[in-house]
Z-matrix of the N, CA and C atoms (Angstrom, degrees):
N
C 1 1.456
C 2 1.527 1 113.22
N 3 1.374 2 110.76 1 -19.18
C 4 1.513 3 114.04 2 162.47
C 5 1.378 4 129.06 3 -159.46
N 6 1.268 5 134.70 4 -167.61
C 7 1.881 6 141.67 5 174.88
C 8 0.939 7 99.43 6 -49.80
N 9 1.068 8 161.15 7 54.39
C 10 1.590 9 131.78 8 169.19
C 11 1.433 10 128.54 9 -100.75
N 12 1.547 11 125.66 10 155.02
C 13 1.368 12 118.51 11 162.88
C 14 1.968 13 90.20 12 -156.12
N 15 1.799 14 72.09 13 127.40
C 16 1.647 15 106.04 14 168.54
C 17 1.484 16 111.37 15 -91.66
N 18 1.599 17 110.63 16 133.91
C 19 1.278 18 130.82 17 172.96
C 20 1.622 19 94.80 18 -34.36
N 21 1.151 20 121.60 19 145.88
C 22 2.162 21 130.51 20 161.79
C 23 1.598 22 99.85 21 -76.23
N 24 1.691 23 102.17 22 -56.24
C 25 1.372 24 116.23 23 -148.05
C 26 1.382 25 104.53 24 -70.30
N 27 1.800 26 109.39 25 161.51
C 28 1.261 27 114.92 26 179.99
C 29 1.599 28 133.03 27 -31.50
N 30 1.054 29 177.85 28 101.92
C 31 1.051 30 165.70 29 174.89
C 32 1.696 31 116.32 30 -94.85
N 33 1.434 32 112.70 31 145.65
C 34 1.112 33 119.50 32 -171.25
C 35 1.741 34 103.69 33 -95.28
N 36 1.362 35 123.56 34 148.69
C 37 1.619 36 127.04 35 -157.27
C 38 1.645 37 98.20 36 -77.21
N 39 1.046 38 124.20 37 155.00
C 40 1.554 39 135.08 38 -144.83
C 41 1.578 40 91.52 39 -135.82
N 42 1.391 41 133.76 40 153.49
C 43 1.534 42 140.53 41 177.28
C 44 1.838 43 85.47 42 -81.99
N 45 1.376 44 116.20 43 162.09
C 46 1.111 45 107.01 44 144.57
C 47 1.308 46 139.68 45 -85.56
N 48 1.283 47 133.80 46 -159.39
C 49 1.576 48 120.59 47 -134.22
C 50 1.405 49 94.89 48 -125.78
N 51 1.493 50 124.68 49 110.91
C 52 1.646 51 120.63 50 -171.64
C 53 1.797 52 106.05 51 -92.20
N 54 1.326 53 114.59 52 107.25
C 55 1.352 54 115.41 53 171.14
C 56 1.086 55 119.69 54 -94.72
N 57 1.188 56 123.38 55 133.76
C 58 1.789 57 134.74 56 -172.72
C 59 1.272 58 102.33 57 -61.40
N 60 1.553 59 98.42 58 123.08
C 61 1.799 60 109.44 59 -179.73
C 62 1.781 61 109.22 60 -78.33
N 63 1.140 62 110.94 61 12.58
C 64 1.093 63 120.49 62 -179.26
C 65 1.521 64 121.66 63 -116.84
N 66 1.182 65 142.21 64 100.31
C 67 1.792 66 128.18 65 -140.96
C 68 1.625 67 100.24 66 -177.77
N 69 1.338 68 90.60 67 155.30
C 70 1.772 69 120.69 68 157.59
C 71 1.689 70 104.01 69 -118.13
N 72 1.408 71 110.79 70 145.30
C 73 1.090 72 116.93 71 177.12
C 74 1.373 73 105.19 72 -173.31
N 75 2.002 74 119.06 73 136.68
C 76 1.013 75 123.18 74 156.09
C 77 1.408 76 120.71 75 -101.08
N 78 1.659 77 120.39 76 160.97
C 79 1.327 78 121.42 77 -158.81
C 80 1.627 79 103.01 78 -152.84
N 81 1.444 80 117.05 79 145.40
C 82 1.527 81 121.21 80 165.35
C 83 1.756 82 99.76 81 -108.27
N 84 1.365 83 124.01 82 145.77
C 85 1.440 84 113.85 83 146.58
C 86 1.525 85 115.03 84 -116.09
N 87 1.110 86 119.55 85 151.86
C 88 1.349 87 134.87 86 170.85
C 89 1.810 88 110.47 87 -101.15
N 90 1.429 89 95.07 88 143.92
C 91 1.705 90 93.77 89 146.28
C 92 1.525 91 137.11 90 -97.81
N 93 1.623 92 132.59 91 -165.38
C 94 1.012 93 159.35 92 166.28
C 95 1.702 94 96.45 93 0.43
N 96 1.818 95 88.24 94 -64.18
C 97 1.577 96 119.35 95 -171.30
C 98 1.496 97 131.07 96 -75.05
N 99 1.552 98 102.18 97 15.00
C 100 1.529 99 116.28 98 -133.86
C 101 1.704 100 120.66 99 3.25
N 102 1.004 101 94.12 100 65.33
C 103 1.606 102 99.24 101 159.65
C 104 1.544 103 120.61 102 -109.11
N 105 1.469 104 107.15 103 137.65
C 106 1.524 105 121.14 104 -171.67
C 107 1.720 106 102.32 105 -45.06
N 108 1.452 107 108.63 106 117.18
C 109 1.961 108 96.79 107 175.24
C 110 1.732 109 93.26 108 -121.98
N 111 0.980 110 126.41 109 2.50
C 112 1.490 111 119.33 110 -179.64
C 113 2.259 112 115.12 111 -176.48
N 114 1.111 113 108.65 112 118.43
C 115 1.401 114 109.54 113 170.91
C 116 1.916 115 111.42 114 -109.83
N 117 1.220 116 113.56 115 123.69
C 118 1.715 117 129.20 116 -156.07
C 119 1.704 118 86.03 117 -128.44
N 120 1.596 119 81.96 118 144.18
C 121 1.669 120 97.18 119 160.54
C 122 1.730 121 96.71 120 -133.50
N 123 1.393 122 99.33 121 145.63
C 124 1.817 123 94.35 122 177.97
C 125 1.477 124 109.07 123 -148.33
N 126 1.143 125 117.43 124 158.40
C 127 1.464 126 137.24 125 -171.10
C 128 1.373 127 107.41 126 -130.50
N 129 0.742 128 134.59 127 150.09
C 130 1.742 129 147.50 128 -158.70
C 131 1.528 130 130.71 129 -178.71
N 132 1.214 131 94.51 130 118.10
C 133 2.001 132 85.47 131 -167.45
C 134 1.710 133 89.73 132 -144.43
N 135 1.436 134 126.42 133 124.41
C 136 1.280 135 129.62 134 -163.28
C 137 1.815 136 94.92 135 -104.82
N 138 1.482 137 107.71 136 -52.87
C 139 1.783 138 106.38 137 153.17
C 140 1.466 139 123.86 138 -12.92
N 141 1.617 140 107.14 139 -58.25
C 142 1.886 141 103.76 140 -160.31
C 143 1.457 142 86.06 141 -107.96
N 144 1.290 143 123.97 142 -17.37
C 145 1.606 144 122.04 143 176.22
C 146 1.481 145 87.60 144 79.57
N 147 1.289 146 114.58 145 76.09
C 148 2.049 147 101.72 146 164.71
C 149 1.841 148 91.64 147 -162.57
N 150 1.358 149 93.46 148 149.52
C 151 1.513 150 99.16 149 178.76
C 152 1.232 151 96.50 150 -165.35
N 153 1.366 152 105.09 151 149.58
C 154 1.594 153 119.09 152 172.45
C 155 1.540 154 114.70 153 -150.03
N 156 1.060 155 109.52 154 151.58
C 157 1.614 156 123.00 155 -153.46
C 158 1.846 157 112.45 156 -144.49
N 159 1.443 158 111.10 157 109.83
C 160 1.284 159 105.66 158 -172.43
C 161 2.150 160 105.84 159 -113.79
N 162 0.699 161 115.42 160 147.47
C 163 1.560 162 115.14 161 -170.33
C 164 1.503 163 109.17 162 -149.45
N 165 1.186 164 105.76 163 146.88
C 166 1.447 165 117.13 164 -178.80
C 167 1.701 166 99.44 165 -136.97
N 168 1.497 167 111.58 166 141.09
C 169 1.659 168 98.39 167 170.28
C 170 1.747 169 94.75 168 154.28
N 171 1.466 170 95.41 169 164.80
C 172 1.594 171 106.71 170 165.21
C 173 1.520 172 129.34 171 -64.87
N 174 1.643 173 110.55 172 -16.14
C 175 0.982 174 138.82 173 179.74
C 176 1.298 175 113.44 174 -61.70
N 177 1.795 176 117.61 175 -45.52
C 178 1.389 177 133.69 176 174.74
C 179 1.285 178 114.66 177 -112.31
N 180 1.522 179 126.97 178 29.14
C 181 1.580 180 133.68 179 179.09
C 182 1.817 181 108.30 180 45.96
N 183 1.295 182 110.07 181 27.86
C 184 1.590 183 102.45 182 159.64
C 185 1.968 184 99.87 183 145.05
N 186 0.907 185 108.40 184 -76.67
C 187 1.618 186 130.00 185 -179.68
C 188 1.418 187 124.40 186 -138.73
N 189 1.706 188 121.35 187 150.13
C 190 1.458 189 85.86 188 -171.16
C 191 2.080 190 65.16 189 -171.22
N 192 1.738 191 121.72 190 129.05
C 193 1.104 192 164.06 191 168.00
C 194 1.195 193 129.49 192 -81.77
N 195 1.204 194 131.29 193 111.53
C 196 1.819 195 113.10 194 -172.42
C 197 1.839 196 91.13 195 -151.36
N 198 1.393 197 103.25 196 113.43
C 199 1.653 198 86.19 197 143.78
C 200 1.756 199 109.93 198 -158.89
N 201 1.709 200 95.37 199 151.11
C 202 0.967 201 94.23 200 -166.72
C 203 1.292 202 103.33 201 -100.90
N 204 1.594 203 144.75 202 168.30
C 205 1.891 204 158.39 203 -172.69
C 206 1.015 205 87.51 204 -132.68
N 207 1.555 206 138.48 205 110.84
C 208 1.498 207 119.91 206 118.59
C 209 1.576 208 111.87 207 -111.97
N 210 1.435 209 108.19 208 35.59
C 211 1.820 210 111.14 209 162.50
C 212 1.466 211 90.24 210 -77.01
N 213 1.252 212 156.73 211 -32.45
C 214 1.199 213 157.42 212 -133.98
C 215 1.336 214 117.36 213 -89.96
N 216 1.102 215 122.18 214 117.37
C 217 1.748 216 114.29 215 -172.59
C 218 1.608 217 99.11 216 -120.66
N 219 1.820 218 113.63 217 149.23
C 220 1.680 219 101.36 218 -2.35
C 221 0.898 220 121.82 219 -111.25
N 222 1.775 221 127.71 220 19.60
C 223 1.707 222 135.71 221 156.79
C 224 1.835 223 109.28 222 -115.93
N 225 0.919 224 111.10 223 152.77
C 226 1.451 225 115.99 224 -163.54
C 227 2.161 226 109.57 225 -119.99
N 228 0.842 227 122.51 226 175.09
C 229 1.635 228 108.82 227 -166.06
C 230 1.477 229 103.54 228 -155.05
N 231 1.363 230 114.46 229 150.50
C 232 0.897 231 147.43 230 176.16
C 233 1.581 232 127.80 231 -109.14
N 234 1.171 233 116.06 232 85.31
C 235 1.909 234 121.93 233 170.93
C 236 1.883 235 115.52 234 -89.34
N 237 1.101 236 95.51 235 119.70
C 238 0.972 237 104.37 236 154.60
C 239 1.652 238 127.13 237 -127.89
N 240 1.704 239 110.18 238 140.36
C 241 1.579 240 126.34 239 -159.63
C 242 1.054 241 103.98 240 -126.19
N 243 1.566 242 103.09 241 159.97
C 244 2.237 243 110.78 242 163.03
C 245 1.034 244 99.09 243 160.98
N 246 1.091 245 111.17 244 167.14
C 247 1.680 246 135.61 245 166.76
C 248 1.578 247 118.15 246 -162.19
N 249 1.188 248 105.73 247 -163.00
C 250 1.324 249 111.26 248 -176.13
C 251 1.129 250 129.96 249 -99.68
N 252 1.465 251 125.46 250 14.12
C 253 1.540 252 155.01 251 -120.36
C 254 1.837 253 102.33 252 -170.99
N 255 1.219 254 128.54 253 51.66
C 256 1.615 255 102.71 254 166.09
C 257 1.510 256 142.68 255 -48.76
N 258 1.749 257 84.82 256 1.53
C 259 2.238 258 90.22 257 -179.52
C 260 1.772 259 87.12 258 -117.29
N 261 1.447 260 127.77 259 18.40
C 262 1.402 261 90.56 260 167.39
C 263 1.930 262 86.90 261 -155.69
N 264 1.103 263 92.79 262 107.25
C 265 1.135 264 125.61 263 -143.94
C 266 2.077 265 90.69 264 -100.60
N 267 1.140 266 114.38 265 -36.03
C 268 1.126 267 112.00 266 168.47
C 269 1.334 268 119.40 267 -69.94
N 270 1.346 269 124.48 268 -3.71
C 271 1.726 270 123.94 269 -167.58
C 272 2.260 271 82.48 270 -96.46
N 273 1.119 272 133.30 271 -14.17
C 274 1.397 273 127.85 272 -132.54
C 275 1.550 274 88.67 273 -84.73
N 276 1.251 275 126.31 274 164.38
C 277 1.677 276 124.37 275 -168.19
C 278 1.870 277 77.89 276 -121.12
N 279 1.501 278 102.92 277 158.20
C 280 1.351 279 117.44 278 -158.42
C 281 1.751 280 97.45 279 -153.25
N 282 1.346 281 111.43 280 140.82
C 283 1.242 282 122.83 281 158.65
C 284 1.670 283 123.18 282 -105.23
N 285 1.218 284 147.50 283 -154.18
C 286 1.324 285 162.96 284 -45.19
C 287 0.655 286 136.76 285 -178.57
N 288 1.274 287 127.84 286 -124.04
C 289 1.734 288 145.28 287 -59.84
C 290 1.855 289 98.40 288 -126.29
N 291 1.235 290 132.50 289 130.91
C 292 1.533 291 147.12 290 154.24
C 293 1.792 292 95.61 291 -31.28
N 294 1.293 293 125.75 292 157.51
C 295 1.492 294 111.55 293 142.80
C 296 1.759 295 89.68 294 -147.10
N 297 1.525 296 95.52 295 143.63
C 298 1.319 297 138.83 296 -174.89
C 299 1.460 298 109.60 297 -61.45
N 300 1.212 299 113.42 298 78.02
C 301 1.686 300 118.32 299 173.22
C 302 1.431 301 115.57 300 -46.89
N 303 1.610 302 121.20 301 -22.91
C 304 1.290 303 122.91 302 -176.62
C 305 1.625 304 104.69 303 -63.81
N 306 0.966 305 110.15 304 -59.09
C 307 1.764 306 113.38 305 -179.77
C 308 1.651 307 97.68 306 -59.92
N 309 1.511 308 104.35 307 153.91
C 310 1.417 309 140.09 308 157.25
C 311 1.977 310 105.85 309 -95.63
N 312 0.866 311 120.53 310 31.58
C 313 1.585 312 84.74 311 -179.71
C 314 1.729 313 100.93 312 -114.86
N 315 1.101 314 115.40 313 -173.86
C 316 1.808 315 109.39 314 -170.22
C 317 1.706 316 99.35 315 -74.19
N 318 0.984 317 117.60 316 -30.57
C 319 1.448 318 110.44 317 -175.65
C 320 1.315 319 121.65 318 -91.69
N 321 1.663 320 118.90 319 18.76
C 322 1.295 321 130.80 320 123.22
C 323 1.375 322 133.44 321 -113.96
N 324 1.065 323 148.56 322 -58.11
C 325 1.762 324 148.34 323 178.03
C 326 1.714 325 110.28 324 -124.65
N 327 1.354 326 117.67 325 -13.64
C 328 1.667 327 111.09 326 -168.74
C 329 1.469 328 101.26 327 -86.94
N 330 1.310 329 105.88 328 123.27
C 331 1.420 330 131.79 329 -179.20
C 332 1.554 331 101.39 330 -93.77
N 333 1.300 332 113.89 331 154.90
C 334 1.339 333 130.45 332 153.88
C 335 1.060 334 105.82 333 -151.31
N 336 1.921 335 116.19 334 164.26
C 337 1.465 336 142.48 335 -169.19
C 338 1.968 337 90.96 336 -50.12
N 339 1.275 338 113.47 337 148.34
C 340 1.774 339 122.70 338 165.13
C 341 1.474 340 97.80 339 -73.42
N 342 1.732 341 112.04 340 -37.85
C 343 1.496 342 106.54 341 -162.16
C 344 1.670 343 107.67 342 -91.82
N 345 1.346 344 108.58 343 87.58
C 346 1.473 345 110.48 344 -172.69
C 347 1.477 346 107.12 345 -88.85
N 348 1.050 347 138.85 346 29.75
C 349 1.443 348 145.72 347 168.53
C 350 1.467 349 114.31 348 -41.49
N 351 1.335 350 118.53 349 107.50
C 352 2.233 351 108.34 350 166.71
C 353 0.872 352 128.55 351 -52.25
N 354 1.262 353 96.67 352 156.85
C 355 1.886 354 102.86 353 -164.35
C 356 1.575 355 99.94 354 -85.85
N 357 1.620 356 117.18 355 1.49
C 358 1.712 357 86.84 356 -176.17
C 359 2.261 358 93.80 357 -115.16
N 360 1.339 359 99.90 358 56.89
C 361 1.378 360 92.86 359 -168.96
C 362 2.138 361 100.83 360 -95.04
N 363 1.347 362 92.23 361 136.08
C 364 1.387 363 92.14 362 176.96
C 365 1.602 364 137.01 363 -78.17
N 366 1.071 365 119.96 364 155.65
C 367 1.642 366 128.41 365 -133.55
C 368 2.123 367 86.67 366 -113.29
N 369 0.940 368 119.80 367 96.42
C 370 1.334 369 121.52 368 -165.25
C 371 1.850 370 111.52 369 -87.15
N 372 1.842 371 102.59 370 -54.44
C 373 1.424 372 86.21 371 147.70
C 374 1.868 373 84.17 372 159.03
N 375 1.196 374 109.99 373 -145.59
C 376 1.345 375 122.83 374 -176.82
C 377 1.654 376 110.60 375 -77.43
N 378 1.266 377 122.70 376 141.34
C 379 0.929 378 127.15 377 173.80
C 380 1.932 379 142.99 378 -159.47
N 381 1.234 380 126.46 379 146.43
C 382 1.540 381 116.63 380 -143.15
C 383 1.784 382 84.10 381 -108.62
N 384 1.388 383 115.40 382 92.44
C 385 2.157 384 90.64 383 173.86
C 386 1.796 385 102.60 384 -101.75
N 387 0.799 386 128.76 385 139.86
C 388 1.975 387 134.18 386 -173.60
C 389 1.190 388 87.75 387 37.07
N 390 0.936 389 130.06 388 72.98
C 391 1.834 390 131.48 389 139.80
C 392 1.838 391 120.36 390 75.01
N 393 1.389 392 97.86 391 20.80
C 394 1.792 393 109.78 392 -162.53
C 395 1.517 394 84.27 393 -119.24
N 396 1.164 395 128.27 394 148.82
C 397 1.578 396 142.96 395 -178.77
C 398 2.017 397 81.32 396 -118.15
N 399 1.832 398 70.33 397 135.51
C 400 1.811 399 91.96 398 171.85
C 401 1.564 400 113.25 399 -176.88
N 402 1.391 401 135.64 400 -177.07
C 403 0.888 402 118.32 401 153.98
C 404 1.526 403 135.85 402 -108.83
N 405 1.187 404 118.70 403 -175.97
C 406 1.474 405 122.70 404 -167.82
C 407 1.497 406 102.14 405 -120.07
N 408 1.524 407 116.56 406 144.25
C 409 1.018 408 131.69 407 159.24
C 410 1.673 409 124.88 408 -148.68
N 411 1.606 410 105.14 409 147.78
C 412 1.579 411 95.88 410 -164.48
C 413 1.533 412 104.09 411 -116.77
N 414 1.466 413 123.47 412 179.42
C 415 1.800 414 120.39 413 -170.22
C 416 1.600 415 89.86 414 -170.61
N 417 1.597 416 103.54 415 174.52
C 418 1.336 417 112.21 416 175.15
C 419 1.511 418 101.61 417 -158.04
N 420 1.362 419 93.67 418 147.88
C 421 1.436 420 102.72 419 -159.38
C 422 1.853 421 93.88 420 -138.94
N 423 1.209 422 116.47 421 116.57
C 424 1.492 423 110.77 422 159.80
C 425 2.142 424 103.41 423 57.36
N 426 1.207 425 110.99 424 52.60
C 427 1.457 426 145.43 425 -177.50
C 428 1.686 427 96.46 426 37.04
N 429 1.523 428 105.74 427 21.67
C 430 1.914 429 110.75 428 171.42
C 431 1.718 430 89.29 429 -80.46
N 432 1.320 431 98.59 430 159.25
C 433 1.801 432 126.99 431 149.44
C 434 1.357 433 121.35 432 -91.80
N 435 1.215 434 130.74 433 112.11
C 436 1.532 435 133.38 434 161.71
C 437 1.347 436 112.18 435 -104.63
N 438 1.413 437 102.60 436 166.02
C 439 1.401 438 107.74 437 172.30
C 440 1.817 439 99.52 438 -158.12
N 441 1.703 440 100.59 439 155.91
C 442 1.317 441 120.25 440 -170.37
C 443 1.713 442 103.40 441 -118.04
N 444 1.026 443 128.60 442 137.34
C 445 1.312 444 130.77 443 126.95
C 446 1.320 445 142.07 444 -114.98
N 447 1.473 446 118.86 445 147.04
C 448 1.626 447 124.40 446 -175.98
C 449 0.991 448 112.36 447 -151.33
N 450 1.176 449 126.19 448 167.71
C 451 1.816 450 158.80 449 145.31
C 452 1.235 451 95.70 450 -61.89
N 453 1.643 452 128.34 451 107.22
C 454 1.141 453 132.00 452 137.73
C 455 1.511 454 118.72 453 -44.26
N 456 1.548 455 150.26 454 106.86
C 457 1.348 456 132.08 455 -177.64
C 458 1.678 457 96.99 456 -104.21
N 459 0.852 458 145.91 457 -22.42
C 460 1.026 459 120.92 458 169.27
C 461 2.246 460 103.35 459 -150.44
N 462 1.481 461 98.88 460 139.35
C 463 1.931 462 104.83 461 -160.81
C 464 1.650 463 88.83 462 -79.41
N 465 0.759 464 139.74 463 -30.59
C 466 1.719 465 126.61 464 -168.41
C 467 1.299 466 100.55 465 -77.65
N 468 1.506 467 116.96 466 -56.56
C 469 1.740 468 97.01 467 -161.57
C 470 1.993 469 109.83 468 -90.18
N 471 1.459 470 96.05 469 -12.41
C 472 1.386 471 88.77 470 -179.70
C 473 1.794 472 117.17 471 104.71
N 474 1.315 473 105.60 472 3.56
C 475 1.289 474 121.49 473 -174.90
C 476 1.455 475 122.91 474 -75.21
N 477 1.460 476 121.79 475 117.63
C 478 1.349 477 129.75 476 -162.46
C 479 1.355 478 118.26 477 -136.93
N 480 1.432 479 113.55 478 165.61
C 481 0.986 480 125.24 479 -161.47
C 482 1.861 481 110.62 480 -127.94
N 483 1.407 482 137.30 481 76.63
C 484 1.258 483 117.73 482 -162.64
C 485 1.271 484 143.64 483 -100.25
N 486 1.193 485 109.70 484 138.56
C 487 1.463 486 142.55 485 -174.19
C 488 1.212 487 117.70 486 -34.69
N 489 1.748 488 98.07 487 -81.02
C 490 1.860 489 108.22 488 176.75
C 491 1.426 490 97.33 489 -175.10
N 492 1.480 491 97.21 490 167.91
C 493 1.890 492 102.76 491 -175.89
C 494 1.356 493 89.39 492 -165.34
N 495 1.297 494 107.90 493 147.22
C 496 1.378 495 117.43 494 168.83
C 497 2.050 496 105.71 495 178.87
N 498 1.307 497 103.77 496 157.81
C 499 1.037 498 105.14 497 175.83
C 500 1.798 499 124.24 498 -82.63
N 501 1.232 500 106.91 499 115.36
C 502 1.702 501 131.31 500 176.88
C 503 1.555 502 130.92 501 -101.51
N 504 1.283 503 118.41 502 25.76
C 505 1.506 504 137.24 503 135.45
C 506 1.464 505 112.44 504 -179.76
N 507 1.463 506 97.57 505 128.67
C 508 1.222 507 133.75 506 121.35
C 509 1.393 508 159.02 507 -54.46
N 510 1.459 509 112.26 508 172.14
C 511 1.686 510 105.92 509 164.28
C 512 1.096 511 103.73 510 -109.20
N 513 1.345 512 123.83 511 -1.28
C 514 1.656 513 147.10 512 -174.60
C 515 1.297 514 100.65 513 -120.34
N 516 1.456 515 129.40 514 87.07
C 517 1.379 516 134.88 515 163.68
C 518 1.678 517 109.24 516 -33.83
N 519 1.765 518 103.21 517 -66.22
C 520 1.321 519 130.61 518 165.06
C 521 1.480 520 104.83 519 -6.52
N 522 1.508 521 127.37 520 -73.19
C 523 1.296 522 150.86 521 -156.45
C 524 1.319 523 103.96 522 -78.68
N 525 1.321 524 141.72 523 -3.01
C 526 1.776 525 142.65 524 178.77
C 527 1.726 526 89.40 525 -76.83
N 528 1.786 527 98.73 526 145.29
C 529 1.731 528 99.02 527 174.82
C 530 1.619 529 76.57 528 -172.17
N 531 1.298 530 101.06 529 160.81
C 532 1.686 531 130.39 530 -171.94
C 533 1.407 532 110.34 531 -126.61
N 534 0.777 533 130.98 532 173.02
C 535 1.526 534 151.91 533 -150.62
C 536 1.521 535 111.53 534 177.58
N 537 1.667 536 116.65 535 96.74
C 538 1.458 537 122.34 536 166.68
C 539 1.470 538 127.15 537 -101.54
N 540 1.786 539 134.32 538 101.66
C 541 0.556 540 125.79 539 -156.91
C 542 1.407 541 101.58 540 -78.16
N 543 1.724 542 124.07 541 158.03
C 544 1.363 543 120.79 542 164.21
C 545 1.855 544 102.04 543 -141.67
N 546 1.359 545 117.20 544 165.84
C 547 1.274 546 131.51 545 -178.41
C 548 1.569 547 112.06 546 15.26
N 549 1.560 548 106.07 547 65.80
C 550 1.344 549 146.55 548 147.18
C 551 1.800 550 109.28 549 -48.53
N 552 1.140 551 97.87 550 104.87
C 553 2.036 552 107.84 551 165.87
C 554 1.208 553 100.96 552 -120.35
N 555 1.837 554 106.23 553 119.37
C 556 1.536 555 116.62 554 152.55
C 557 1.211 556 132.55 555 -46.56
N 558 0.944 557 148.29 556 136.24
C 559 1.639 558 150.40 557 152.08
C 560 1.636 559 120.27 558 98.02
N 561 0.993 560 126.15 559 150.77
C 562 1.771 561 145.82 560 -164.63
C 563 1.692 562 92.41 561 -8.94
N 564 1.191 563 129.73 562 130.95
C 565 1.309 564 116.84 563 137.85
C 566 1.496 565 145.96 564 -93.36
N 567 1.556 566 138.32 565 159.98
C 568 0.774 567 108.43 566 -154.15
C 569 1.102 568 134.65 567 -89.45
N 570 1.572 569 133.12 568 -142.71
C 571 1.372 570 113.95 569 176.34
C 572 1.523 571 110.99 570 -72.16
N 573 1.073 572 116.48 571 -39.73
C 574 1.504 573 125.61 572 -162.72
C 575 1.728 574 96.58 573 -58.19
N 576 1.167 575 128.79 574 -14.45
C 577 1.952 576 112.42 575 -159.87
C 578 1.523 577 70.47 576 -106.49
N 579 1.360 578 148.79 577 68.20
C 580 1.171 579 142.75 578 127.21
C 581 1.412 580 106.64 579 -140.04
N 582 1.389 581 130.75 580 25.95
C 583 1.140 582 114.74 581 175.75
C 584 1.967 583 106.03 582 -97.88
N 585 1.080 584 112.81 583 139.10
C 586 1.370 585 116.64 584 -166.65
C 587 2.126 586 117.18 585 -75.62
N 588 1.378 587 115.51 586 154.55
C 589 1.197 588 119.49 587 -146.59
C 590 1.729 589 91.29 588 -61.61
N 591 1.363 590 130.25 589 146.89
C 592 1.545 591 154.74 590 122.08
C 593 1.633 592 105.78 591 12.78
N 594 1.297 593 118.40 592 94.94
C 595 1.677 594 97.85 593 -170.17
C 596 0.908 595 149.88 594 113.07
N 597 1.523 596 93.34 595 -32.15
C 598 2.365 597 118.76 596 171.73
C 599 1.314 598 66.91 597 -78.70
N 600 1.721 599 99.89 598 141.87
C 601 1.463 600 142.29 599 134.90
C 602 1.313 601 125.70 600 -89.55
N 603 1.523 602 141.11 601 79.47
C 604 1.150 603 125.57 602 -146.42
C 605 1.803 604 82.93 603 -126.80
N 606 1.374 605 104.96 604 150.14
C 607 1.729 606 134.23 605 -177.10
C 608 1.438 607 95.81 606 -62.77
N 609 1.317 608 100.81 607 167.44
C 610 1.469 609 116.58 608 170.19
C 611 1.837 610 104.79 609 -92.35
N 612 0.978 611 97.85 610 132.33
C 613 1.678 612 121.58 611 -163.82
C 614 1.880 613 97.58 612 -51.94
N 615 1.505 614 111.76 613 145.03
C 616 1.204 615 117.61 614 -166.96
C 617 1.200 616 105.79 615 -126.10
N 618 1.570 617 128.88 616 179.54
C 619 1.219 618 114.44 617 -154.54
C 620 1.764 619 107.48 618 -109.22
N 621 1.402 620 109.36 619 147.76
C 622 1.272 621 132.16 620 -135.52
C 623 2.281 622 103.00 621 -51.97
């Protein structure tokens, strides 16, 4: 699915790689075939509980909008947008929805980290993917193969910067897809990477 070459030689076991649950980041994924099926930009803040997510690709039949508010008191909302058109953005059909600050569950205000990676994933070693030095690490989830890469930025606390991850075997060739992260910023973003695209007409939020 891409350039790569992993160190042969021995390598000594590595902590894994702590990425700030708090971030901006753009991303391409590929499939099977590495062919482009979706390009995403995302914002994420588990602190103010707000994230928003914009995508273009075959993946989402054209364009496709999401963000959620629960900085918002004292009910917080959820829009979701798209169409089939990513340059005409006013034709795109749009939802909603209130969400219920009273509940804790994810499908109202409970946030968790994007980077849900296990803690017992193995540390494979040094590695070069499109021309960026980082390392590699592999895991298994549900008898799939994944794998992570990052920029270690600093070896004591575990602080990283990431590369790409995606799952690389199957029993379903079909089902392999990648994820390359690019121009990754640590920490809260601001207000502005939640303001919604130029053009969505979206309703006033309805009840949950």
């Amino acid at each position: 699915l891409a350039a790569c070459i992993v160190g042969l030689s021995l390598v000594e076991s590595k902590q894994n790689p702590v990425i700030d649950p708090n971030f901006q980041v753009s991303l391409v994924e590929v499939d099977a075939d590495n062919v482009t099926i979706l390009e995403e930009t995302l914002a994420f803040d588990i602190d103010l509980r707000r994230s928003h997510m914009y995508a273009e690709g075959s993946l989402v039949h054209g364009a496709m909008e999401q963000i959620k508010r629960c900085d918002i008191h004292p009910e917080g909302w959820f829009s979701s947008a798209g169409g089939p058109n990513p340059n005409a953005p006013s034709t795109w059909s749009c939802t909603n929805t209130t969400i219920n600050r009273v509940g804790e569950l994810p499908s109202n205000c409970q946030y968790s980290t994007f980077w849900g990676f296990p803690d017992d994933m193995t540390y494979v070693g040094p590695a070069v993917l499109n021309g960026i030095d980082c390392d590699q690490w592999t895991y298994f989830s549900q008898a799939d193969e994944y794998t992570l890469y990052a920029i270690m930025l600093d070896e004591v606390t575990g602080e990283a910067e990431p590369v790409a991850n995606g799952k690389i075997w199957s029993a379903s060739n079909a089902s392999l897809w990648m994820l390359f992260y690019h121009d990754f910023i640590a920490g809260p973003p601001p207000d502005s990477a939640y303001a919604p695209v130029d053009g969505c007409s979206c309703p006033d939020s309805t009840p949950p």
